[in-house]
C-alpha positions in Angstrom: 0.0 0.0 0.0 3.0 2.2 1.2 4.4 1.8 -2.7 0.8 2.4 -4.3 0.4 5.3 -2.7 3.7 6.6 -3.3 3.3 6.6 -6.8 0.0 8.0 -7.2 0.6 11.6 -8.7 -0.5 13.4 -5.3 1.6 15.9 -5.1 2.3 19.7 -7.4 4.1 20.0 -10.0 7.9 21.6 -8.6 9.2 24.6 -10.1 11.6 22.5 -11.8 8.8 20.2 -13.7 6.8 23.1 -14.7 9.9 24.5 -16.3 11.0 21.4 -18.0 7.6 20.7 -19.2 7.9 24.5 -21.0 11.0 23.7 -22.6 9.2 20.8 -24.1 6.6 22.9 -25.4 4.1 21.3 -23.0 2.1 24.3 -21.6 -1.1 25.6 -21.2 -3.1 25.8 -24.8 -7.0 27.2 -25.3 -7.5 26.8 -28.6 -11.3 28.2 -27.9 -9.3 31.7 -26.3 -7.4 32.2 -29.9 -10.5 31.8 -31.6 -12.3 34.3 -29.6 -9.6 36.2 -30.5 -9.4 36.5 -33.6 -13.1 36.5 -34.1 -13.3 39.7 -32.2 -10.5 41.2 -33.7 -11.8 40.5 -37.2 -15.2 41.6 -36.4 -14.3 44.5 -34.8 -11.5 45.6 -37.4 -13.9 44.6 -40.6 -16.8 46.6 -38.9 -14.9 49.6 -38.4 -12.5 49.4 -42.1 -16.3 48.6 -43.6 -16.6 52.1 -45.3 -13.0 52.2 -46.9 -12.8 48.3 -47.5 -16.5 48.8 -49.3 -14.8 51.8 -51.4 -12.1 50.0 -52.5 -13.7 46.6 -53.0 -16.5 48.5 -55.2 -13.1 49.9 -57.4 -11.5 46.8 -57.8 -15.2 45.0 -58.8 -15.5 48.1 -61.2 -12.3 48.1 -62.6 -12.5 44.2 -63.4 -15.6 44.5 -65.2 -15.4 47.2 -67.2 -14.5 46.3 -70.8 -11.6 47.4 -72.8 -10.7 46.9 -75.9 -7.0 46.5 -75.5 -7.7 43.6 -73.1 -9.1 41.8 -75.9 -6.0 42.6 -78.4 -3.0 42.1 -76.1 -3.2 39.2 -73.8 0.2 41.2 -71.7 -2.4 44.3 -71.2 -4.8 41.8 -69.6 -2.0 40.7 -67.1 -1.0 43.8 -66.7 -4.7 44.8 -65.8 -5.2 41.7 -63.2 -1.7 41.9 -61.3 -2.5 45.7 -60.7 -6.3 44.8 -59.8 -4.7 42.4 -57.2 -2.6 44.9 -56.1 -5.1 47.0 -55.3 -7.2 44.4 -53.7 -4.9 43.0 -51.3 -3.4 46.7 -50.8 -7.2 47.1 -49.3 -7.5 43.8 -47.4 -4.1 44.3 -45.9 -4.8 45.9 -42.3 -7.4 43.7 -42.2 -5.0 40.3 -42.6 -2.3 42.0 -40.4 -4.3 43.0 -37.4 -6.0 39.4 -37.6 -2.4 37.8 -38.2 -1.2 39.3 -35.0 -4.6 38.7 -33.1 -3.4 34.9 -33.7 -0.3 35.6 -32.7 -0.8 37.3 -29.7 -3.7 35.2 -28.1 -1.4 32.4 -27.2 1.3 34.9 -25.8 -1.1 36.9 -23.7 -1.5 32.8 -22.0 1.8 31.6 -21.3 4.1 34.5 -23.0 6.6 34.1 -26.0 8.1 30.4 -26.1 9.6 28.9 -29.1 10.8 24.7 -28.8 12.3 22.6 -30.8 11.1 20.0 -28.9 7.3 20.7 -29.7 8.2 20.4 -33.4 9.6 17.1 -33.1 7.8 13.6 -34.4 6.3 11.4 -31.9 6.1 8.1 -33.8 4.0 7.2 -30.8 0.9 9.7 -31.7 0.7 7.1 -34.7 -0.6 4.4 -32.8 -4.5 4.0 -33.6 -4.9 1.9 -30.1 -3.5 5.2 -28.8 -5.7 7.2 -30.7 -8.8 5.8 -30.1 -8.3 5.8 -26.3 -7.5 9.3 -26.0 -10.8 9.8 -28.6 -12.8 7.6 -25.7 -11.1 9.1 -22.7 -12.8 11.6 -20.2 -10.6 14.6 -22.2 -12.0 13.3 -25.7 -16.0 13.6 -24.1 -15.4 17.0 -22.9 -13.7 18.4 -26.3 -17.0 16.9 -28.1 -19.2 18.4 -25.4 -17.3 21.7 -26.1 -17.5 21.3 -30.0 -21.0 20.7 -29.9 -22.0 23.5 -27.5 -19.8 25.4 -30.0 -21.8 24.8 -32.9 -25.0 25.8 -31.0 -24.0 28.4 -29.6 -22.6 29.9 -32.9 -25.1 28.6 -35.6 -28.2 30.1 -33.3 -26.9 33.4 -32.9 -25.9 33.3 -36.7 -29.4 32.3 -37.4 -31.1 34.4 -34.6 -29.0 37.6 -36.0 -29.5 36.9 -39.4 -33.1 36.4 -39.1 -33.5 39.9 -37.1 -31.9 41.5 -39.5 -33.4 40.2 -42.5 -34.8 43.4 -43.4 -31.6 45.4 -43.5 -30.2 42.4 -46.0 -33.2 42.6 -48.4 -33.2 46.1 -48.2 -29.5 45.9 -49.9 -30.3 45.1 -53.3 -32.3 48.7 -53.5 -29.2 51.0 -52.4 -26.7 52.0 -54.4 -23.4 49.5 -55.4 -20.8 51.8 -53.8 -23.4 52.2 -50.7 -24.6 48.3 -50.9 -21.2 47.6 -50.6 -20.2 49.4 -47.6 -23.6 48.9 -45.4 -22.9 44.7 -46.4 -19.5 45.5 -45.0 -20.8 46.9 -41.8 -24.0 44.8 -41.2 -21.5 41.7 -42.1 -18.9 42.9 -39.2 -21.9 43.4 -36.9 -23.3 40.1 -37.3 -19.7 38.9 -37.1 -18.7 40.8 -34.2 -22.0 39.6 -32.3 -21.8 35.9 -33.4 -18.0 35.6 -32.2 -19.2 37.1 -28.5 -21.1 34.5 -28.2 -17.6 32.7 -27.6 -17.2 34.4 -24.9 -19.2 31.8 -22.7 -17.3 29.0 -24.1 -13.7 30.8 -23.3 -15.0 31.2 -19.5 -15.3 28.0 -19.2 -12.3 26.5 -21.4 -10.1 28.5 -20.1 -10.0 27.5 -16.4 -10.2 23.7 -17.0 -7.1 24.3 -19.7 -5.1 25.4 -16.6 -6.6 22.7 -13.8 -5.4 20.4 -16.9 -2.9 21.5 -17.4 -1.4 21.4 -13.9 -3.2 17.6 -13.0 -1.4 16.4 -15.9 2.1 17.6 -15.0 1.6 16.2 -11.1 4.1 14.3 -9.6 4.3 11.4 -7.4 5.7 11.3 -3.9 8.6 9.2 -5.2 9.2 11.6 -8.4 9.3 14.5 -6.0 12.0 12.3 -3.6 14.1 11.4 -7.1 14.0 14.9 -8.7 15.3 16.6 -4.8 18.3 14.3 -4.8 19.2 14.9 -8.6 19.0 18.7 -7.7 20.7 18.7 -4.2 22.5 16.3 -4.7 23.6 13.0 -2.9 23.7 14.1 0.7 26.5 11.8 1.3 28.5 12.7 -2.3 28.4 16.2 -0.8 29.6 15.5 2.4 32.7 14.1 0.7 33.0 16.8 -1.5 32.8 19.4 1.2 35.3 17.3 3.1 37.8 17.0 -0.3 37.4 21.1 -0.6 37.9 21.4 2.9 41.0 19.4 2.7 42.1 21.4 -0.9 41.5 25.1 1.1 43.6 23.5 3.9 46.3 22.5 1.9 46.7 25.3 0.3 46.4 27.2 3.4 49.9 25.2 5.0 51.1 26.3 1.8 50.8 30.1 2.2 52.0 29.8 6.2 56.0 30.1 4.9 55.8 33.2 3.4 53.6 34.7 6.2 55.8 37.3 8.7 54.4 36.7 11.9 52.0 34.0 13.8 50.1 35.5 16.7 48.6 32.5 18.8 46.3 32.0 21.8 48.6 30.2 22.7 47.2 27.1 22.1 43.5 27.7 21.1 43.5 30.5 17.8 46.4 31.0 15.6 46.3 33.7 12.6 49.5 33.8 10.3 49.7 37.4 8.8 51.3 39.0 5.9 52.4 42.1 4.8 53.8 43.5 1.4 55.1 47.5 1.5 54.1 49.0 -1.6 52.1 46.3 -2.5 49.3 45.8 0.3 47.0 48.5 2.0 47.0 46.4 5.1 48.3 43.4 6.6 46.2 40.2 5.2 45.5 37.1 6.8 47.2 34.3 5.2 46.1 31.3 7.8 43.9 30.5 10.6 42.4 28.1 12.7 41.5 26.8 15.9 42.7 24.0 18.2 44.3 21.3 15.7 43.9 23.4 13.0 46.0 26.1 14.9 48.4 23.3 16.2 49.5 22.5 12.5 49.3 26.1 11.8 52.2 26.6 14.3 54.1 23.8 13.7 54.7 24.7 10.1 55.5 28.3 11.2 57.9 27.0 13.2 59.6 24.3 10.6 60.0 27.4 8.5 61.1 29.8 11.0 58.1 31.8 11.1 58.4 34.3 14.4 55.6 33.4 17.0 53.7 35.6 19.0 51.6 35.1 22.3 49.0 37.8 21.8 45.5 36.3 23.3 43.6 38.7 22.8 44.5 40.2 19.2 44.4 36.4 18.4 40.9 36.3 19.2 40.3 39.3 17.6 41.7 38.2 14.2 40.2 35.0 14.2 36.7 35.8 15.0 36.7 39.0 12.7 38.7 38.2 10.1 38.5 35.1 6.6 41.9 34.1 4.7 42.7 36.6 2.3 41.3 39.3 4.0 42.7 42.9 5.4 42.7 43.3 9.0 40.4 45.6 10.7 41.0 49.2 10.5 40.9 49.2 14.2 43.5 46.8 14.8 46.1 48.9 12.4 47.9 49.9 15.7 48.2 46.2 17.4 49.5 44.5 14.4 51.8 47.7 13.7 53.6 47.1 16.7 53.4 43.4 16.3 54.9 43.8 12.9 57.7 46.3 14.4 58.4 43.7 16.8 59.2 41.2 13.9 60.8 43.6 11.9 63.3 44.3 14.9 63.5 40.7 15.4 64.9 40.1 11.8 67.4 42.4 12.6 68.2 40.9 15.6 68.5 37.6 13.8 70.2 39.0 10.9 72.9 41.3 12.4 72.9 40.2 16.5 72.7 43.1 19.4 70.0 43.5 21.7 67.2 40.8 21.2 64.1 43.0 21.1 61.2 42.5 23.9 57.7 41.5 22.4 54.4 43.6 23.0 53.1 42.6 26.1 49.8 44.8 26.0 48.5 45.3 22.5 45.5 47.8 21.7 43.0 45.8 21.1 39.7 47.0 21.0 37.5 45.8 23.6 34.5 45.2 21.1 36.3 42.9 19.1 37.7 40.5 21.9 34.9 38.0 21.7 36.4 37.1 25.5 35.8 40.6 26.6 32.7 41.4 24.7 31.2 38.6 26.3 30.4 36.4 23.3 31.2 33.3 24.9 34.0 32.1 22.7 37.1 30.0 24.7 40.2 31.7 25.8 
């Protein structure tokens, strides 16, 4: 039961399925929604071009009936004649196409915005299975698209028929106007009856629409097991990135002990912190922090300071100071400028001393340390 239930498609879609499913092309489609849309928009745009489109339609009828004699003599005239006829025509028709072409256009990318995939274009061999086909004709999905194409045709052919008996009249009445005036009042009662028939939609989008998206979303559920899969594949292994925490870890260290030789001074805990500093004249604003750590850590630290000769320095509290406030590669604090000047005086002295004998300089016994930044005095708890 335990297994059943885990692979019933329970749970939401993740953020990571809905985008994968949008790469694939798989989103949310209303086919009755672009319809509507392009049935308003060419109502409404042949309603309101009806005057001009009548005009030019009425030239274009004229021009091709007319007789001339030349058209009868020279077949190249009567080419001529019907390529600049067309011209015309489709120079007429032409807002009307566009503002319909982008009316299709548009109503999908008002839904889900722009997308273009490849993978939507690709075959699936699988769609040409007729066992396949016939159960998705049968399925619960195939009823309601035949319940929505029949209540389409209802809707639609009796508000045609309604609208076209009410304005029977007005049609009859047609054939006593004038052409050019025929023309444009067929225009406009045609966009009226257009217009009205295509809000009739309306009802059919209201409803479409919002089962397209529950759909949509039921269809792209996942299972508790899918949900437990995709989590590891985009964490991760908890117990792969252990070890590769522990292998960078053990990397940063590494090259840690490697920067400890060229550092200038170690100040210690003694035993607890130990921060190996650096500093460059001319090439650094401040002294940097080249090593750290604490207990082992800060063991090792010292014992490759003191393979390579690396001065030590008992300083508790700036040691605590460094370590809690400070990363690798980072300048000291501004406000410890004065302590690790005289620290690094002391060294400098000490060099000397080592270099070209005398009087063995004394180290700092009180440094400046802020009290703020001794985690000891500041009462933050940490270990002295």
């Amino acid at each position: 039961m335990a297994e059943e239930s885990d692979q019933e498609r329970t749970e939401p879609a993740s953020p990571q399925r809905l985008q994968k499913a949008r790469e694939e092309g798989q989103v949310i489609q209303s086919r009755e929604l672009g319809t509507f849309v392009v049935l308003m928009v060419g109502g409404a745009t042949l309603w309101m071009m009806s005057g001009s489109l009548g005009q030019a339609m009425s030239q274009v009828m004229r021009g091709g009936l007319a007789f001339d004699p030349g058209v009868a003599r020279d077949s190249a005239h009567a080419m001529a004649l019907l390529s600049r006829l067309f011209l015309d025509a489709a120079q007429a028709l032409a807002p009307f196409l566009f503002l319909v072409l982008v009316a299709a256009l548009a109503s999908p990318i008002l839904l889900r915005g722009w997308l273009f995939s490849t993978k939507a274009l690709a075959p699936r061999f699988n769609r040409l299975n007729p066992f396949a086909g016939i159960k998705r004709i049968l399925s619960w999905q195939g009823l309601v698209e035949l319940v929505k194409s029949l209540a389409k045709v209802g809707l639609l052919g009796g508000g045609a028929a309604w609208l076209l008996w009410d304005n029977l009249d007005a049609i009859f009445s047609l054939s006593l106007e004038e052409p050019r005036t025929a023309i444009a009042h067929m225009g406009s009662l045609i966009g009226k009856i257009f217009l009205l028939v295509s809000g009739a939609m309306l009802f059919i989008v209201m409803i479409d629409l919002p089962f397209q998206v529950w759909n949509h979303f039921k269809q792209l559920r996942m299972s508790k097991d899918e949900v437990r899969r995709e989590y590891k594949e985009s964490e991760g292994d908890p117990h792969l990135k252990a070890r590769i925490r522990q292998q960078q870890r053990e990397v940063a260290r590494r090259r840690m002990m490697a920067e400890i030789p060229t550092a200038d001074v170690v100040v210690t805990n003694p035993t607890h912190f130990a921060v190996a500093l650096k500093y460059t004249e001319g090439k650094m604003r401040a002294p940097r922090v080249v090593a750290k750590g604490a207990d082992l850590v800060a063991a090792r630290i010292r014992e490759v300071a003191a393979e390579h000769k690396v001065p030590l320095l008992e300083a508790p509290p700036l040691a605590r100071a460094l370590f809690r406030h400070t990363e690798i590669g980072d300048e000291i604090p501004a406000a410890l400028y004065t302590a690790v000047a005289e620290v690094l005086a002391y060294v400098f002295q000490l060099r000397h001393y080592r270099e070209a004998g005398g009087t063995r300089p004394e180290a700092p016994a009180v440094l400046p340390v802020p009290p703020e930044l001794d985690p000891l005095r500041a009462g933050m708890g940490a270990e002295a």
